[in-house]
C-alpha positions as CSV (number, residue, x, y, z in Angstrom):
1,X,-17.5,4.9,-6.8
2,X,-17.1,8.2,-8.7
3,X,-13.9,10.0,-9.6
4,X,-14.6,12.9,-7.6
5,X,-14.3,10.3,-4.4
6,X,-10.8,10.0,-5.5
7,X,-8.5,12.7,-3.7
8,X,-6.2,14.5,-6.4
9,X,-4.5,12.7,-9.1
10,X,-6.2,14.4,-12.0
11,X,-3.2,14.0,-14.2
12,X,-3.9,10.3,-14.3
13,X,-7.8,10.4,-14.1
14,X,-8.0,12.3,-17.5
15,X,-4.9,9.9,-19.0
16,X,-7.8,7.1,-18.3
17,X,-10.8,8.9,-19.4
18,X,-8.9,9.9,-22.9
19,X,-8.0,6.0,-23.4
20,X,-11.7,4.7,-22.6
21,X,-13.3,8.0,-25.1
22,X,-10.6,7.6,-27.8
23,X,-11.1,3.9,-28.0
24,X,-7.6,2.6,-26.8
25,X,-7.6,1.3,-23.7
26,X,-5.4,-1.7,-23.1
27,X,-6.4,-5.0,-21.8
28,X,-3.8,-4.8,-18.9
29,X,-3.0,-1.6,-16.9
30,X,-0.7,-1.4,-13.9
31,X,-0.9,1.4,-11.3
32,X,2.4,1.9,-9.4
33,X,3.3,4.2,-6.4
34,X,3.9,4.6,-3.2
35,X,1.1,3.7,-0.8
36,X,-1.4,6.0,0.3
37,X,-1.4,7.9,-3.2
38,X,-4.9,6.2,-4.7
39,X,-4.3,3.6,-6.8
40,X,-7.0,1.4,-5.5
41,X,-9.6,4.7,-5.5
42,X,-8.1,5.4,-9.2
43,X,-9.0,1.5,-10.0
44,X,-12.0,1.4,-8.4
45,X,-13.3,4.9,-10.0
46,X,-12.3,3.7,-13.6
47,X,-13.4,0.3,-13.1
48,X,-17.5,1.8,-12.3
49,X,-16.4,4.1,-15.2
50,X,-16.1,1.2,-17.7
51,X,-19.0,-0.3,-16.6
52,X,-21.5,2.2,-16.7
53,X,-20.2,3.8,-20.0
54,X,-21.4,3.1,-24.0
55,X,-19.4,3.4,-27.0
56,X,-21.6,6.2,-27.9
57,X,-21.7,8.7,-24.7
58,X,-18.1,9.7,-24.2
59,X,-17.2,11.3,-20.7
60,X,-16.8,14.4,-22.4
61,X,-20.6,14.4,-23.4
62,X,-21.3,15.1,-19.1
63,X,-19.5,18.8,-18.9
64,X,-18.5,18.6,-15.3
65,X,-20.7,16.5,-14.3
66,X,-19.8,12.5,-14.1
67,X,-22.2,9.8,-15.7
68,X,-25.2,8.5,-13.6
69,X,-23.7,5.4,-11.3
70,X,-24.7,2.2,-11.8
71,X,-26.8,1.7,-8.6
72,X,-25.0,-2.0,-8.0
73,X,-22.1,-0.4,-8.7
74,X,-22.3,2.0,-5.0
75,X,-22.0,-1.3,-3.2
76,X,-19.0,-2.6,-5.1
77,X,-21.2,-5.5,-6.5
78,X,-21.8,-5.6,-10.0
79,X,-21.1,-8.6,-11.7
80,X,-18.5,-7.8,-13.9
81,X,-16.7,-6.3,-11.2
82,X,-14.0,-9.0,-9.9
83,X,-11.5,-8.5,-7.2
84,X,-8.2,-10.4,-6.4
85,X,-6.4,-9.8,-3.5
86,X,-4.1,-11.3,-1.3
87,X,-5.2,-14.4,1.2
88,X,-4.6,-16.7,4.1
89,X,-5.0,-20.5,4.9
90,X,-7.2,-21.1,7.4
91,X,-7.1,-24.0,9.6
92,X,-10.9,-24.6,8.4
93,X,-9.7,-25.4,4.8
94,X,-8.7,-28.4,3.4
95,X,-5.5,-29.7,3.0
96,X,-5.6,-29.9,-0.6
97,X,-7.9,-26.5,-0.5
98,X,-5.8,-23.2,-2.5
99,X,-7.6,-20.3,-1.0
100,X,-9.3,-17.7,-3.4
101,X,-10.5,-14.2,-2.7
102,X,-14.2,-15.5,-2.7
103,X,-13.2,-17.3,0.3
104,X,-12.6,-13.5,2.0
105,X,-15.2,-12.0,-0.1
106,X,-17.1,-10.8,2.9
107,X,-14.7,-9.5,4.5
108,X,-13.2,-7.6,1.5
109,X,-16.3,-5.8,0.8
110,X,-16.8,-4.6,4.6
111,X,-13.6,-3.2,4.2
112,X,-14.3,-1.4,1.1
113,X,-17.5,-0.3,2.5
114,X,-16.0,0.9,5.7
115,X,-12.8,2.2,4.8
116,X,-13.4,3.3,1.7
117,X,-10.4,2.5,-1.5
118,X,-8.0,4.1,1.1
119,X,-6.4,0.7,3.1
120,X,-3.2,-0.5,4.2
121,X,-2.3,-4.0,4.1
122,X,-2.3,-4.4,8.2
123,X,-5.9,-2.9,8.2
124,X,-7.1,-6.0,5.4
125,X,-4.4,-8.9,7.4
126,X,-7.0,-7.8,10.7
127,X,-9.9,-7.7,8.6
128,X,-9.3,-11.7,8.3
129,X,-8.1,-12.1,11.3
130,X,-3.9,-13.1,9.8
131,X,-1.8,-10.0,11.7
132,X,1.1,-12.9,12.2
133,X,0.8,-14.8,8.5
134,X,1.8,-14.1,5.4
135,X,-0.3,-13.2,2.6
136,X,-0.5,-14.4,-1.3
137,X,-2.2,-14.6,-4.2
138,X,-2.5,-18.7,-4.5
139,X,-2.4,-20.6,-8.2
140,X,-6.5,-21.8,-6.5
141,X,-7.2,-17.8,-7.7
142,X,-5.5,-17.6,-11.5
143,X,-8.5,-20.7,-12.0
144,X,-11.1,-18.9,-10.7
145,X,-10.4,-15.9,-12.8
146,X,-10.3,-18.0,-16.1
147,X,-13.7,-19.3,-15.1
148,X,-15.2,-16.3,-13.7
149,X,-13.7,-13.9,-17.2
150,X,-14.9,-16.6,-20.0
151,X,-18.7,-16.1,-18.9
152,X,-20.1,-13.3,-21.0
153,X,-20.9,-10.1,-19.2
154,X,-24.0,-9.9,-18.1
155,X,-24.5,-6.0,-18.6
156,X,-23.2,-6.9,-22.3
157,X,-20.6,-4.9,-21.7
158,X,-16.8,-4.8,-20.4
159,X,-15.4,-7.5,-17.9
160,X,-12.8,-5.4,-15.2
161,X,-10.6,-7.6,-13.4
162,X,-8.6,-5.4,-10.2
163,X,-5.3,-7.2,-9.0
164,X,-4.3,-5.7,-5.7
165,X,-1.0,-6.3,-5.2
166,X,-0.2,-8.6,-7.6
167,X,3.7,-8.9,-6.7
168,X,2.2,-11.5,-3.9
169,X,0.9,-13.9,-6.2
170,X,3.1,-17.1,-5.9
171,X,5.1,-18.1,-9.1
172,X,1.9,-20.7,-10.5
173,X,-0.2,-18.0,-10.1
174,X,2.0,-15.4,-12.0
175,X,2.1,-18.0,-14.5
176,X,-1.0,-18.9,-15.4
177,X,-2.3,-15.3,-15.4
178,X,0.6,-14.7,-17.7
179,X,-1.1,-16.8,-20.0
180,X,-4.9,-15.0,-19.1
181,X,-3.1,-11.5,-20.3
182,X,-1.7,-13.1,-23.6
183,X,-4.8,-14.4,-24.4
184,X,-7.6,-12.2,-22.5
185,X,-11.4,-13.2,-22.9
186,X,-13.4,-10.6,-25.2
187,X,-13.8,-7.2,-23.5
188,X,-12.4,-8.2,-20.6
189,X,-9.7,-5.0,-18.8
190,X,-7.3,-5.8,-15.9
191,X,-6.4,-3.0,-13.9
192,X,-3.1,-3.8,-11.5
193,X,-3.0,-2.3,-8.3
194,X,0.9,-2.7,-7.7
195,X,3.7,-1.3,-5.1
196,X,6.7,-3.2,-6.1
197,X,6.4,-3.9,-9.3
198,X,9.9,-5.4,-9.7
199,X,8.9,-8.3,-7.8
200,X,6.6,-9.5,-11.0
201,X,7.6,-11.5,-13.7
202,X,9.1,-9.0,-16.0
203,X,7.0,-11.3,-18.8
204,X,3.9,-10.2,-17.0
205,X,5.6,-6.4,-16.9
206,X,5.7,-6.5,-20.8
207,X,2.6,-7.5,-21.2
208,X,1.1,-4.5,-19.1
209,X,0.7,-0.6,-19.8
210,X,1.7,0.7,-16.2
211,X,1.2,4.1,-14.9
212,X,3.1,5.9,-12.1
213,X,0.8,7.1,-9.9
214,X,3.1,9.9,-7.8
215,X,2.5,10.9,-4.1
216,X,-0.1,13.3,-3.5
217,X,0.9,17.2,-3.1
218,X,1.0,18.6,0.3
219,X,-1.6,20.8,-0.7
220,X,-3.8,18.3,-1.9
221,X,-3.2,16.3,1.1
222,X,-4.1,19.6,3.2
223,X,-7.5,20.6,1.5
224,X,-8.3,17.4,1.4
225,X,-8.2,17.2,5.3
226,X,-10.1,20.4,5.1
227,X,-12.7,19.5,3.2
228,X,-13.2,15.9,4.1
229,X,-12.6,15.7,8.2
230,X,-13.3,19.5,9.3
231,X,-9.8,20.0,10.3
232,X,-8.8,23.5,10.7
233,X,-6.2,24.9,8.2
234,X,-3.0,25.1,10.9
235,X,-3.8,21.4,11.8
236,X,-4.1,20.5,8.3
237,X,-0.6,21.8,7.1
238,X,1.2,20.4,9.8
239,X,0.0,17.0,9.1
240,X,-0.2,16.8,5.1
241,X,3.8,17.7,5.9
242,X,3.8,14.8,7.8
243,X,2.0,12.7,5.8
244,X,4.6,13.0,3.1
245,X,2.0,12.6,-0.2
246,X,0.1,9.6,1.5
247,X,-3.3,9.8,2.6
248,X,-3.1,6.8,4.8
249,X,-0.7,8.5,6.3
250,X,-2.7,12.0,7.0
251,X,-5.6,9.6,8.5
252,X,-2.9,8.0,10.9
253,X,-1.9,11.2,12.1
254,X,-5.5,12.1,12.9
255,X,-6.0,8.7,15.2
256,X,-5.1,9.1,19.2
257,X,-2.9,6.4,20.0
258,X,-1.6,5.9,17.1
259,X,0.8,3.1,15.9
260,X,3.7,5.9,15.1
261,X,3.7,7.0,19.3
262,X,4.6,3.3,19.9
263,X,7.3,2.9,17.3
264,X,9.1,6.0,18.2
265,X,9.7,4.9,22.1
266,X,11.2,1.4,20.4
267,X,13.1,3.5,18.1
268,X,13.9,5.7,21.5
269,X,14.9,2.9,23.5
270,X,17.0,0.9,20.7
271,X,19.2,4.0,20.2
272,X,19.9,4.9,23.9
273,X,20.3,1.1,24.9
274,X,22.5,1.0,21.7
275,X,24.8,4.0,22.9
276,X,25.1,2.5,26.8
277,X,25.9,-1.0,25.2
278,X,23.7,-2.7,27.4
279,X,23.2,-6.3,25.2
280,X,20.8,-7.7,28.0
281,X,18.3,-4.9,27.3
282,X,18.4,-5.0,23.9
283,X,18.1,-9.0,24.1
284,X,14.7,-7.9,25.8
285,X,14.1,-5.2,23.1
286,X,14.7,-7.8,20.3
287,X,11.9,-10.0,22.1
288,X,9.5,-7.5,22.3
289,X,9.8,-6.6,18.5
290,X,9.7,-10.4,17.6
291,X,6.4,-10.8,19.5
292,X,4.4,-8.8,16.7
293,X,3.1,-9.9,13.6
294,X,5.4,-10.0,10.5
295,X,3.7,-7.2,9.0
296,X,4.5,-4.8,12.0
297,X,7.4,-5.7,12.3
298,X,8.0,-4.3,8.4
299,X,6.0,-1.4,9.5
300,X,8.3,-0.7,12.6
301,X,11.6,-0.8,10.1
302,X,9.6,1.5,7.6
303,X,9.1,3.9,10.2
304,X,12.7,3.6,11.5
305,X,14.4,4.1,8.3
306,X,12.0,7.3,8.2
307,X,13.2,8.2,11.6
308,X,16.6,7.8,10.2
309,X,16.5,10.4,7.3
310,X,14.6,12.8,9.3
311,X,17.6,12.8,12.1
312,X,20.2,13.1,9.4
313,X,18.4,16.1,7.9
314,X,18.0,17.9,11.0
315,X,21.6,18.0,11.2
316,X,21.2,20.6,8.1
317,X,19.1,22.9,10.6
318,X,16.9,23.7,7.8
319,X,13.1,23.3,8.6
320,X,12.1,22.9,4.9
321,X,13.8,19.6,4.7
322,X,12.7,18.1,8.1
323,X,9.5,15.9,8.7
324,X,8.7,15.7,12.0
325,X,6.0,15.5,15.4
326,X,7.1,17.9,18.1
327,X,8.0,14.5,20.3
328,X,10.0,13.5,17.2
329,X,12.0,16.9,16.9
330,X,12.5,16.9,20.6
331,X,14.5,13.3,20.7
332,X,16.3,14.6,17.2
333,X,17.7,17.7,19.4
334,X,20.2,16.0,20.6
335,X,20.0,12.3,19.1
336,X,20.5,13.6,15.4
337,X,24.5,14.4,15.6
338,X,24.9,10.5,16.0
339,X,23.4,9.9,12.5
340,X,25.8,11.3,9.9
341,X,27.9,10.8,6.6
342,X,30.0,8.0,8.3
343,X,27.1,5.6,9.0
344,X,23.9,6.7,7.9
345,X,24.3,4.9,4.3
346,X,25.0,1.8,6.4
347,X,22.5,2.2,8.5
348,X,19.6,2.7,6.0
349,X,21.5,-0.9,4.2
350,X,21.2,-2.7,8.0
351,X,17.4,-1.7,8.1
352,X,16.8,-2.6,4.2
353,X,18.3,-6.1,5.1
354,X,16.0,-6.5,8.1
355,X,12.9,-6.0,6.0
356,X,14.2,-8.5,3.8
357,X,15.0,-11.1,6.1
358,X,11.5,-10.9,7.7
359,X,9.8,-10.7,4.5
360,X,11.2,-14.1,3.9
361,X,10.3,-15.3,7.4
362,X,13.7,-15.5,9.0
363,X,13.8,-16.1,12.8
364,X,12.3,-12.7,14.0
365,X,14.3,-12.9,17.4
366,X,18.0,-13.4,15.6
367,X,16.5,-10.5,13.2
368,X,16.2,-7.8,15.5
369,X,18.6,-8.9,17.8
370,X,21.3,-8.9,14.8
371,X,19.7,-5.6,14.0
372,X,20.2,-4.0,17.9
373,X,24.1,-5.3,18.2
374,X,24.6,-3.8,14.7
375,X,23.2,-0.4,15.6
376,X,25.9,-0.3,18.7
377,X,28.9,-0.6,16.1
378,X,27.4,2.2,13.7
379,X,26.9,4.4,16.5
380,X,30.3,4.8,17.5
381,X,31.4,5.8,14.0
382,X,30.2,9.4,14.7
């Protein structure tokens, strides 16, 4: 992969390419942002940088032009290329079996190869069948890294090690690559895909150079559309607003069906059950929510809390500051004067608290219907 597959983020692509030419690059980089900005494209495009430069021919030796690409390198499978990412048990392993990333290896690289360095979390949890588990980086992987980074590299050159998401690695992990990053093998660069980086150790934190990766311009999420899926300039604007700086979010926009239309009539239904008080209903509502996998579920809360600013700002009647689909705008007509400075601080905290509790596998039913009895109270404070 090639830095000119990476949309935008030019700021950061040169900060990279000035470390690897001036001969300071770190053993442990962290990327951080929001989803959908390219921090796995700006790993992967830096990682096939390291590993088909020499000391001797600097980037800046190409012009415009990037360096020939390793030809094992187009299919993600050079040898000193190593991916961790989160995984599942499956009932096919042993009992005493920690699961690694080889065990998904096939799967991983059909979804690189597919989808390209532009993937959500949901899209990899179907990709290994897991859409109702939970997903970590096991203590099983930390070992296999020691013994896959103390081989020599076989190109006689760097070792790159990408982490995606390594806030999901469970505590042994975190501390026995804790110990790998104090003491790296010899030319070995690990490159940290992270989006809540205050969920790591703060020890590993230290011990890691991180760059923000910020959301992508509208702009950039516009041409980008332009150029890349033949969508005419109107279209393009009005979804790289809605898209917000993330690309994943630009490509959801551009899929019929998708996931957003059926999360707006839940959020529909919540608030007008909510304002008729009808607890049976929303008993019913809370079931339906609870019959999705945890990740959805998170998904649905994200795009409520969304669906909460966007209604609060609409109150401003300034189109500059609103986000939304026609459908959106049309339920925020006359729905947005019940969000407002007496409850929407509370009700971003309710939603906040929900994620939490089902990130930490809390009863999903109780959850939501907590969360639906809640929203009745707030309401009435209008």
């Amino acid at each position: 992969m090639k830095f000119s597959e990476v949309i935008g983020q030019e700021d950061v692509r040169d900060r990279l390419l000035k470390m690897a030419d001036e001969q300071r690059l770190p053993h442990a980089l962290m990327l951080c942002g929001p989803t959908g900005a390219g921090k796995m494209a700006l790993a992967i495009a830096f990682a096939c940088h390291l590993l088909t430069r020499h000391d001797d021919a600097p980037m800046s030796m190409f012009g415009d032009e990037e360096p020939p690409e390793h030809p094992m390198l187009k299919k993600l499978e050079h040898p000193d290329l190593h991916f961790t990412y989160p995984t599942i048990k499956l009932p096919s392993m042993g009992s005493d079996h920690k699961p690694v990333s080889d065990d998904f290896a096939r799967e991983w690289h059909e979804l690189l190869m597919t989808q390209g360095p532009y993937f959500t979390m949901d899209q990899w949890m179907t990709a290994i069948g897991a859409e109702n588990q939970q997903a970590i980086i096991t203590a099983g992987e930390s070992d296999e890294l020691v013994r896959k980074l103390s081989l020599k590299s076989s190109q006689g050159g760097y070792k790159v090690s990408i982490i995606w998401l390594p806030e999901r690695m469970n505590i042994e992990c975190a501390n026995k690559l804790l110990k790998l990053i104090e003491e790296p093998p010899t030319q070995t660069v690990f490159l940290m895909v992270c989006e809540e980086p205050d969920k790591l150790l703060e020890t590993i934190r230290s011990r890691v150079q991180r760059i923000d990766v910020k959301k992508l311009p509208n702009e950039v999420v516009c041409q980008a559309l332009i150029q890349r899926r033949g969508i005419d300039e109107g279209s393009a604007r009005r979804i790289s607003r809605l898209a917000n700086g993330s690309w994943l979010k630009a490509l959801e926009e551009l899929q019929v069906g998708s996931e957003n239309e059926q999360f707006l009539d839940l959020f529909i239904s919540l608030m007008r059950l909510a304002y008729q008080r009808k607890v049976r209903d929303l008993r019913k509502w809370s079931e339906t929510m609870a019959s999705f996998g945890r990740e959805k579920q998170k998904r649905f809360l994200n795009f409520f809390l969304r669906m909460v600013r966007e209604n609060f700002m609409y109150n401003f009647r300034d189109e500059e500051l609103v986000y939304m689909t026609q459908r959106e705008e049309d339920f925020a007509r006359n729905f947005a004067r019940f969000i407002n400075e007496a409850n929407v601080l509370q009700i971003y905290d309710l939603a906040n608290r929900a994620i939490r509790d089902i990130g930490q596998n809390a009863n999903a039913k109780i959850v939501f219907f907590d969360f639906a009895l809640q929203i009745i109270v707030l309401l009435i404070q209008k």
